[in-house]
C-alpha positions as CSV (number, residue, x, y, z in Angstrom):
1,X,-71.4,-1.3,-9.8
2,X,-75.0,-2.4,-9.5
3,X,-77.9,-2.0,-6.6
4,X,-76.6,-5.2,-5.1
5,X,-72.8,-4.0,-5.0
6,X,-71.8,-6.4,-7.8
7,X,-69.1,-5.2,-10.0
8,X,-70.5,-5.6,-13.7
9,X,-67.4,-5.5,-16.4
10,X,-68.3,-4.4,-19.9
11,X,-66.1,-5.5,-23.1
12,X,-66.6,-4.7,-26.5
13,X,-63.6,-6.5,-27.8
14,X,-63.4,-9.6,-28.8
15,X,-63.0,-12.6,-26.0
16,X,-61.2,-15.5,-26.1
17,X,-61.0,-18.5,-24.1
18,X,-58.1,-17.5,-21.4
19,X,-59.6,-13.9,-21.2
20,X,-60.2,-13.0,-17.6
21,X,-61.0,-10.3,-14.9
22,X,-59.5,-10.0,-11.2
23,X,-60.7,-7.9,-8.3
24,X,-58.2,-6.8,-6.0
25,X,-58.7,-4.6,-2.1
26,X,-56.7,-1.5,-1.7
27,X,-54.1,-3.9,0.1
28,X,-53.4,-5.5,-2.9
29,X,-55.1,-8.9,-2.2
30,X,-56.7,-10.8,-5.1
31,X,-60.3,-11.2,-3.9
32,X,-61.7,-12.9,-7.4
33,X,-60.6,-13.7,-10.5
34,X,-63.0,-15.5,-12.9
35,X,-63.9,-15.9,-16.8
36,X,-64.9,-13.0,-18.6
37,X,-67.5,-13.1,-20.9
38,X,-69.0,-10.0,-23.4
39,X,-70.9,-8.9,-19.6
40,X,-69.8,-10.1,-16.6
41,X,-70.9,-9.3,-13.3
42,X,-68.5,-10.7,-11.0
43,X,-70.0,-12.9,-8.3
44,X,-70.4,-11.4,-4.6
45,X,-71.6,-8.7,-3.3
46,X,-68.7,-5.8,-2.6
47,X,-68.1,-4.1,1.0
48,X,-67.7,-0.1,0.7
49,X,-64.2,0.6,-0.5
50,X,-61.7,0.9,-3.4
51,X,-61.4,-1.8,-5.7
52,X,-58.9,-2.4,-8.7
53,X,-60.4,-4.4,-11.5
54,X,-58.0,-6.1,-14.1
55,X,-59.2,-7.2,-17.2
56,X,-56.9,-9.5,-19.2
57,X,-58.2,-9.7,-23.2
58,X,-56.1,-10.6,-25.9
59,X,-53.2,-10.1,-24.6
60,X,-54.1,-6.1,-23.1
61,X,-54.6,-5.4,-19.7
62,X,-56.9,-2.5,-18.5
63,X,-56.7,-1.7,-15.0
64,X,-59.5,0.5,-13.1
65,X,-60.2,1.5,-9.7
66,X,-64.0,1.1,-8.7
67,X,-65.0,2.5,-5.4
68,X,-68.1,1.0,-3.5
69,X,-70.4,3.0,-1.2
């Protein structure tokens, strides 16, 4: 997370055209899903709380939990 409470997602694999990243709340709701490029900073600023970010590259999935203060 950045100073503004952006998430900011990282890929050093290669990205295709249908690669993408979603932000889900601890309820499970998708709150964004957009295009992911080599660094992304997803767009809006993030309340405190737990977050699961899931990137979809390639066909791989990598799931995290990011937590806001």
């Amino acid at each position: 997370r950045n100073l503004n409470n952006q998430i900011s997602v990282i890929c050093n694999a290669g990205i295709n055209e249908q690669s993408s990243v979603s932000v889900y709340n601890s309820l499970g709701q998708q709150l964004l899903n957009q295009k992911l490029t080599k660094t992304t900073t997803l767009n809006g600023a993030f309340k405190a709380g737990v977050y699961v970010v899931t990137v979809y590259n390639g066909g791989q999935t990598v799931t995290k939990k990011v937590i806001i203060k």
